[in-house]
C-alpha positions as a Markdown table, in Angstrom:
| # | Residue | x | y | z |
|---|---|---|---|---|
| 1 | Unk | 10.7 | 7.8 | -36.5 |
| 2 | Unk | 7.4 | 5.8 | -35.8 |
| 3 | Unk | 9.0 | 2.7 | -34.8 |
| 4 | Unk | 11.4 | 4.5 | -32.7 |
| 5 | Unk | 8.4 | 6.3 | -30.8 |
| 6 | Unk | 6.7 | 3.1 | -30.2 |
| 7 | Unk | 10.0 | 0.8 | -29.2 |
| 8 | Unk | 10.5 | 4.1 | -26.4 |
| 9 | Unk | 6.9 | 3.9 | -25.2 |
| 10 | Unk | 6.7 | 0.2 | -25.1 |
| 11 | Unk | 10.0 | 0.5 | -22.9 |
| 12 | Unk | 8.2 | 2.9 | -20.7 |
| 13 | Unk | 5.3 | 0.9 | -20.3 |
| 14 | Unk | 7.4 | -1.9 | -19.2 |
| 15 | Unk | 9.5 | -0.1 | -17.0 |
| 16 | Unk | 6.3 | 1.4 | -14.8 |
| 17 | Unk | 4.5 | -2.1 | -14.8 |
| 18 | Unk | 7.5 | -3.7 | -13.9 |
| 19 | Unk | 8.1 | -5.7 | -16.5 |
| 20 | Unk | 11.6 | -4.5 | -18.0 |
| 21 | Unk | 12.7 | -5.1 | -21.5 |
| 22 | Unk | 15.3 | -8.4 | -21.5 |
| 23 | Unk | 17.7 | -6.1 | -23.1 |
| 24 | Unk | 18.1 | -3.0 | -20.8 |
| 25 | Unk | 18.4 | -4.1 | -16.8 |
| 26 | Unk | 18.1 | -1.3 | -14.4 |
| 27 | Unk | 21.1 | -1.5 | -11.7 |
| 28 | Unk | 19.4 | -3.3 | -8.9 |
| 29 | Unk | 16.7 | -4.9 | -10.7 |
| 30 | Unk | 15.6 | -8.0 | -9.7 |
| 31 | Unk | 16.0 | -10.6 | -12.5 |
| 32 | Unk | 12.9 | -13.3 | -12.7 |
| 33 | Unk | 13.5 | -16.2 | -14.6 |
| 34 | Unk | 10.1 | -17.9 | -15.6 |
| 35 | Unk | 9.0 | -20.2 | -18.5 |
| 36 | Unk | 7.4 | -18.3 | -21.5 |
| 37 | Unk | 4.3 | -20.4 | -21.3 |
| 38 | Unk | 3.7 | -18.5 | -17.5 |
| 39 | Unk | 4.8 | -15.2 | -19.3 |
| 40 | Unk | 2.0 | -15.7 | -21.5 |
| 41 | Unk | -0.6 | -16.5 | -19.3 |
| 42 | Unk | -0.4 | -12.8 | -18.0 |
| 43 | Unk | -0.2 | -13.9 | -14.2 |
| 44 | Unk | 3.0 | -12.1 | -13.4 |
| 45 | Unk | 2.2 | -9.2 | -16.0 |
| 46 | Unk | -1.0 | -9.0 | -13.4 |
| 47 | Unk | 1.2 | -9.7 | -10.1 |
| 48 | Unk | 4.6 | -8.0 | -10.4 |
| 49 | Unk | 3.0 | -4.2 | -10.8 |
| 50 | Unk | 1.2 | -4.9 | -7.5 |
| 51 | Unk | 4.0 | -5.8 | -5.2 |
| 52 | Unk | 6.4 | -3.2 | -7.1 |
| 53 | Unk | 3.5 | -0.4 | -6.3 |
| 54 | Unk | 4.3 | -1.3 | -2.8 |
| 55 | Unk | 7.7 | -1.7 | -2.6 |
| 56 | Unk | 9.1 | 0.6 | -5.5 |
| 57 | Unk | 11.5 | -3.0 | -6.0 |
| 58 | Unk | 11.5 | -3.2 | -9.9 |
| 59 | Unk | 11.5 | -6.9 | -11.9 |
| 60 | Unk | 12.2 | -8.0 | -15.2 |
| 61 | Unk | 11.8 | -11.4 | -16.4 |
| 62 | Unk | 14.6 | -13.0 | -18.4 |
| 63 | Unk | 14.2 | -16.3 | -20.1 |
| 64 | Unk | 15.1 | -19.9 | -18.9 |
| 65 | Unk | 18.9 | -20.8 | -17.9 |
| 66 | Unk | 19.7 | -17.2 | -18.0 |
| 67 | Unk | 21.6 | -15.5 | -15.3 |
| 68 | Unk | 18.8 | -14.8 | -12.2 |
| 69 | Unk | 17.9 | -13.3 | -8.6 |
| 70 | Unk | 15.0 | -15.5 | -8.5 |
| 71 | Unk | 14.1 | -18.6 | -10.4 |
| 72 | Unk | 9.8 | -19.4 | -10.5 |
| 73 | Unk | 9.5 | -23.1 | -12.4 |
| 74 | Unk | 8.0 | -26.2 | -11.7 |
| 75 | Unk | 11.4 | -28.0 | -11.3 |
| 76 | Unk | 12.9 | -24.9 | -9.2 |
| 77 | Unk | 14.6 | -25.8 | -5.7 |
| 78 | Unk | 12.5 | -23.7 | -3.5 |
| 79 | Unk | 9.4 | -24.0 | -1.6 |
| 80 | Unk | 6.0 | -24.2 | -3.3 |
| 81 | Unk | 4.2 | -20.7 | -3.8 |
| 82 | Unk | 0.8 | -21.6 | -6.2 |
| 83 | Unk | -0.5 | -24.4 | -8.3 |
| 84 | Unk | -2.0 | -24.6 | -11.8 |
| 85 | Unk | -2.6 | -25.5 | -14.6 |
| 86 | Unk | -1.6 | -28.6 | -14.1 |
| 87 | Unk | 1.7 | -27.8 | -12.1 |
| 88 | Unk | 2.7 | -26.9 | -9.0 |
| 89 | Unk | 5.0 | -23.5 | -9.1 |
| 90 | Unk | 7.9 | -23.1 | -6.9 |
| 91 | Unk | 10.2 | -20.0 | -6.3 |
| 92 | Unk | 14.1 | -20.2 | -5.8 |
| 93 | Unk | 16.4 | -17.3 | -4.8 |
| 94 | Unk | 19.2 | -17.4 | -6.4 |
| 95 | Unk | 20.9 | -14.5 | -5.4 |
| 96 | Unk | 20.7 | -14.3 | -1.3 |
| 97 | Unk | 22.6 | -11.1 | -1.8 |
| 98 | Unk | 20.2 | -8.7 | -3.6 |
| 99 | Unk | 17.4 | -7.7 | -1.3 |
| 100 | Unk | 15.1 | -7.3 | -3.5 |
| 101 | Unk | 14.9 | -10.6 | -4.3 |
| 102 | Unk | 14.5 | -11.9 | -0.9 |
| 103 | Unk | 11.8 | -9.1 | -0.6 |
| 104 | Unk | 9.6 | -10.5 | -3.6 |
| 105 | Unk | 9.8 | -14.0 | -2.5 |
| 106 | Unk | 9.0 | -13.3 | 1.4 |
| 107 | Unk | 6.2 | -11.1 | -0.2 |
| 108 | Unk | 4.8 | -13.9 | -2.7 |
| 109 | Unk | 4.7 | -16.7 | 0.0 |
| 110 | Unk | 3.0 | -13.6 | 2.5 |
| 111 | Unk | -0.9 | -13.5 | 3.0 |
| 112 | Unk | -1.2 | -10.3 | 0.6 |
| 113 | Unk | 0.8 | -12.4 | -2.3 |
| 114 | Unk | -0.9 | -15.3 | -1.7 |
| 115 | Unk | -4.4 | -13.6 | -2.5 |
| 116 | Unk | -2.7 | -11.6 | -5.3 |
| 117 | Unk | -2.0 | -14.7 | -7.3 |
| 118 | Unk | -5.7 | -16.3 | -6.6 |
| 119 | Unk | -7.1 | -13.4 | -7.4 |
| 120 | Unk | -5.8 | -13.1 | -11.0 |
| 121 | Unk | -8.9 | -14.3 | -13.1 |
| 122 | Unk | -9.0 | -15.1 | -17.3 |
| 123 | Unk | -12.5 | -15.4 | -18.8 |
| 124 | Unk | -14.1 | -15.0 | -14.8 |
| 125 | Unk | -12.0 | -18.3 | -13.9 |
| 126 | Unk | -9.4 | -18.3 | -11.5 |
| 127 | Unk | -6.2 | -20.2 | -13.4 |
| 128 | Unk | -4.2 | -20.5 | -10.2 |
| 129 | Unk | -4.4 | -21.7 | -6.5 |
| 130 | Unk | -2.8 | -22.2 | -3.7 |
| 131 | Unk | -0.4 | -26.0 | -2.6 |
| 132 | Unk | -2.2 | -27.8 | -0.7 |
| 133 | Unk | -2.2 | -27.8 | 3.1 |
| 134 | Unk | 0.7 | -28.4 | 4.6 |
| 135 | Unk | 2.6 | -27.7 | 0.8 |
| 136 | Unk | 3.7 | -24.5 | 1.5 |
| 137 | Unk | 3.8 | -21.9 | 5.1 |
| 138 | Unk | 2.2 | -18.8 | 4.5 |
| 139 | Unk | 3.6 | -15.6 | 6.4 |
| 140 | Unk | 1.5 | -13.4 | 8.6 |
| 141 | Unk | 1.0 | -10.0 | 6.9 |
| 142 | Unk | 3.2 | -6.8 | 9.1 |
| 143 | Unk | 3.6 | -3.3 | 8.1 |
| 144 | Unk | 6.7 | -1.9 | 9.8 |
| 145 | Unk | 5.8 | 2.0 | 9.0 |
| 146 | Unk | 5.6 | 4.5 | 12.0 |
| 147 | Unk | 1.3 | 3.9 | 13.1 |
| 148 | Unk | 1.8 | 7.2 | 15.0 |
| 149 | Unk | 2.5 | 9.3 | 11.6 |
| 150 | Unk | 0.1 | 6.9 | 9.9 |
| 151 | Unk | -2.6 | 8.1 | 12.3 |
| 152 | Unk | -1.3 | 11.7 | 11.8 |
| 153 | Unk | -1.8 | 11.3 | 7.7 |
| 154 | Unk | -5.6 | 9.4 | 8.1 |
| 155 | Unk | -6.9 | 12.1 | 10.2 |
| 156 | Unk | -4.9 | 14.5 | 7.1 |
| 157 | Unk | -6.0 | 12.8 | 4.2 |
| 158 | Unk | -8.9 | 10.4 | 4.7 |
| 159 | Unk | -10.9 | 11.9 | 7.8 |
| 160 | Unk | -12.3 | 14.1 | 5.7 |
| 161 | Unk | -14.9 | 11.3 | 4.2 |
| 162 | Unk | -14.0 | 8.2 | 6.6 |
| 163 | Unk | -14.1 | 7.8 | 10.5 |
| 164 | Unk | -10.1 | 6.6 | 10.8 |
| 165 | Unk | -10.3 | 6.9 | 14.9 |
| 166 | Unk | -13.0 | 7.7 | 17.7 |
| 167 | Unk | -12.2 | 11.7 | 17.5 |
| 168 | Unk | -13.2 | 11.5 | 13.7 |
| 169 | Unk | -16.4 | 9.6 | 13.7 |
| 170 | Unk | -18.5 | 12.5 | 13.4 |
| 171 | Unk | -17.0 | 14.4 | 11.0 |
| 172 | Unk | -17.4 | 11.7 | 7.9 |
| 173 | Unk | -19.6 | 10.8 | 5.5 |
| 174 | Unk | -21.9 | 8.4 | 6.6 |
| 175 | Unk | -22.2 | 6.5 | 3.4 |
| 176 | Unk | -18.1 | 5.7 | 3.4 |
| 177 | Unk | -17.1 | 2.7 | 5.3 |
| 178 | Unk | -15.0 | 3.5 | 8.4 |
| 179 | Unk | -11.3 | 2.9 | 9.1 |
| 180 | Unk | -12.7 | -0.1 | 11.7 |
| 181 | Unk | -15.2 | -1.5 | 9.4 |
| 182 | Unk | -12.8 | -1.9 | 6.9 |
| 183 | Unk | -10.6 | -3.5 | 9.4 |
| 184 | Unk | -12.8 | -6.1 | 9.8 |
| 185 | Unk | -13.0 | -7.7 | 6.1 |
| 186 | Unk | -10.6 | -10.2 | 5.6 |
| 187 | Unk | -9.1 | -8.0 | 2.4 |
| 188 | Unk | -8.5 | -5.4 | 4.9 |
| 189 | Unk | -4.8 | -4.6 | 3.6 |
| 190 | Unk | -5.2 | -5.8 | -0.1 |
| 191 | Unk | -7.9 | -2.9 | 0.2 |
| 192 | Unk | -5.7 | 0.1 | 1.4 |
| 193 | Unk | -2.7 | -1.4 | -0.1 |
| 194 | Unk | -4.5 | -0.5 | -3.5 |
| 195 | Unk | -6.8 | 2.1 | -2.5 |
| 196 | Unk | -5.6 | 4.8 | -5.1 |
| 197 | Unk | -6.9 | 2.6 | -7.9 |
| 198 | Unk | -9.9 | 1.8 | -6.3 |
| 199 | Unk | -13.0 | 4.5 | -7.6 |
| 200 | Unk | -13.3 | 7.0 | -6.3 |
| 201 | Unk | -10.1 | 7.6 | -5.1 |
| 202 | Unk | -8.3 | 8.0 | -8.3 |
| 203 | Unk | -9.9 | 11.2 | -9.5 |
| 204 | Unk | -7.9 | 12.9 | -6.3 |
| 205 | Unk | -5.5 | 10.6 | -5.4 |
| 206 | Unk | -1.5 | 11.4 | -6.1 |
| 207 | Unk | 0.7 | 8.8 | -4.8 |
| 208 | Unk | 4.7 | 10.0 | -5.7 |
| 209 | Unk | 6.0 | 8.3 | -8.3 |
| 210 | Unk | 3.5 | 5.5 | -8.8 |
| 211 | Unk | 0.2 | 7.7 | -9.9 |
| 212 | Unk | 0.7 | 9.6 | -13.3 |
| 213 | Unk | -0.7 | 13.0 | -12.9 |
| 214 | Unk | -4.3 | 14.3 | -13.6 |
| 215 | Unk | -5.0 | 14.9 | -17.1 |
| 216 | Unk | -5.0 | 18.9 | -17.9 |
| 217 | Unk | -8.7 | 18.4 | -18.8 |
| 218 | Unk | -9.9 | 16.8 | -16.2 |
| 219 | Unk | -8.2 | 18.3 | -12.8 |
| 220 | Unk | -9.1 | 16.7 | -9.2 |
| 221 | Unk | -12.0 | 17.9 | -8.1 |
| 222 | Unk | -11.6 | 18.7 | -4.2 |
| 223 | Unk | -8.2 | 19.0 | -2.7 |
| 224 | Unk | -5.9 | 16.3 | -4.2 |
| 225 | Unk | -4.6 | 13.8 | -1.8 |
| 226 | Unk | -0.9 | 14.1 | -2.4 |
| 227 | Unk | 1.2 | 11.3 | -0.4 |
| 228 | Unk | 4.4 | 8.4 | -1.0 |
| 229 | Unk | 5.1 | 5.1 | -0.6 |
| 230 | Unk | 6.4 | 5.8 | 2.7 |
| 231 | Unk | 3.2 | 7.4 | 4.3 |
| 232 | Unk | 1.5 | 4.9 | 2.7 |
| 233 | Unk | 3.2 | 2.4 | 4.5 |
| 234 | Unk | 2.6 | 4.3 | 7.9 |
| 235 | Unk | -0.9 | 4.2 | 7.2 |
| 236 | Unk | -0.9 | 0.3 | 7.0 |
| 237 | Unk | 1.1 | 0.6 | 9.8 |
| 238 | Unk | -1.5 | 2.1 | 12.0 |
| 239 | Unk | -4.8 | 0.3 | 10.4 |
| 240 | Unk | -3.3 | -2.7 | 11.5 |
| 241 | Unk | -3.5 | -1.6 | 15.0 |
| 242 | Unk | -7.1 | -0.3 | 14.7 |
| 243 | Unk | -9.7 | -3.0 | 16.2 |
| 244 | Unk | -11.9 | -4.2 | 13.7 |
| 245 | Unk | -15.5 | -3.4 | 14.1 |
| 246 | Unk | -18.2 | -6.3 | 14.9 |
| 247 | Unk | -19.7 | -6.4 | 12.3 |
| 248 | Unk | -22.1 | -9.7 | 13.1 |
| 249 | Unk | -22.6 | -12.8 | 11.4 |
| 250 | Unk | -22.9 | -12.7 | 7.3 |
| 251 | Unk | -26.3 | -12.4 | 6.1 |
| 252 | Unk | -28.0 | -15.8 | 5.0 |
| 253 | Unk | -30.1 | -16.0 | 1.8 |
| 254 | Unk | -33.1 | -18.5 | 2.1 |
């Protein structure tokens, strides 16, 4: 009965990291294939959770020279998406037909999956970098959710601590950043992309489906921030239109 517990959890695990057991494909998963020796390095164990948080678009990784939507491999016939150690990684779709394929790899080659991948770290080093320039053309990040209803949900849902437009600026907290300062960084969507994990938002923060809930000991302690995937994406939507605040040269150390 023990090992049956732990083979259910470990499946659960997998499933909400999106990392899916070899054995037990989901209808409309996207199958990876990758060598073990990436598998082990933790990269896409580190990766593949952060675009599925975004995109709800499950994978699971099968082994080499098994059937695949996506192919990542030194050797694969597709453009090149990072480097290292000591190889240059390409990605191949497959399988034109499944969308979520198409997705991922439009996603990995985009600005956010770019910094995703160089931003994975073992021991404080950074394993992996991007080609060269001119190796591979990285997209412009674009959020396609309705700004109008993302403003509508900042003023909801984050106006209560931040400034998210002119009208809310003095109503906030003056030690929280504001929707235009935030604009400014160069991390700007990696931030709100991820912002529910990010302290201290996960103490009131419920995103739908994504979040598990609050433990029965230890309840949110203001108003919960309840929203999904989709307002999340309308909130991108409309941060991307905010102008970013000048914020004046970075400070130099003597």
């Amino acid at each position: 009965m023990r090992q049956v517990c732990l083979s259910f959890c470990a499946g659960l695990v997998a499933l909400f990291f999106g990392l899916a057991p070899m054995t037990a494909l989901a209808e409309g998963e996207v199958r990876l294939s990758a060598p073990q020796s990436l598998v082990d390095s933790g990269l896409l164990k580190y990766v593949l959770p952060r675009f599925s948080l975004k995109t709800g678009v499950r994978l699971a990784i099968v082994g080499e020279g098994e059937a695949a939507d996506l192919i990542l491999a030194p050797d694969a016939e597709g453009p090149r998406v990072f480097t290292g150690p000591k190889a240059t990684w390409r990605l191949r779709v497959a399988n034109s037909d499944h969308a979520g394929a198409q997705r991922f790899a439009d996603w990995l080659r985009s600005q956010v999956g770019q910094r995703t991948v160089t931003s994975f770290q073992v021991d404080g080093v950074a394993p992996y970098s991007l080609p060269s320039e001119g190796e591979v053309e990285v997209a412009a990040v674009s959020f396609d959710g309705d700004a109008v209803k993302g403003e509508d949900l900042s003023i909801t849902h984050c106006g209560r601590c931040h400034a998210v437009n002119e009208a809310t600026r003095i109503n906030t907290i003056g030690s929280t950043p504001s929707f235009f300062a935030l604009r400014a960084m160069k991390d700007w969507d990696t931030r709100f992309q991820s912002f529910y994990v990010l302290n201290p938002h996960p103490s009131f923060t419920q995103v739908a489906e994504v979040t598990p809930p609050f433990p029965t000991n230890r309840p949110s302690p203001i108003v919960p921030v309840e929203i999904t995937l989709d307002d999340l994406e309308a909130i991108l939507a409309y941060v991307q239109i905010v102008p970013p605040a000048d914020l004046g040269a970075p400070v130099e150390h003597q």
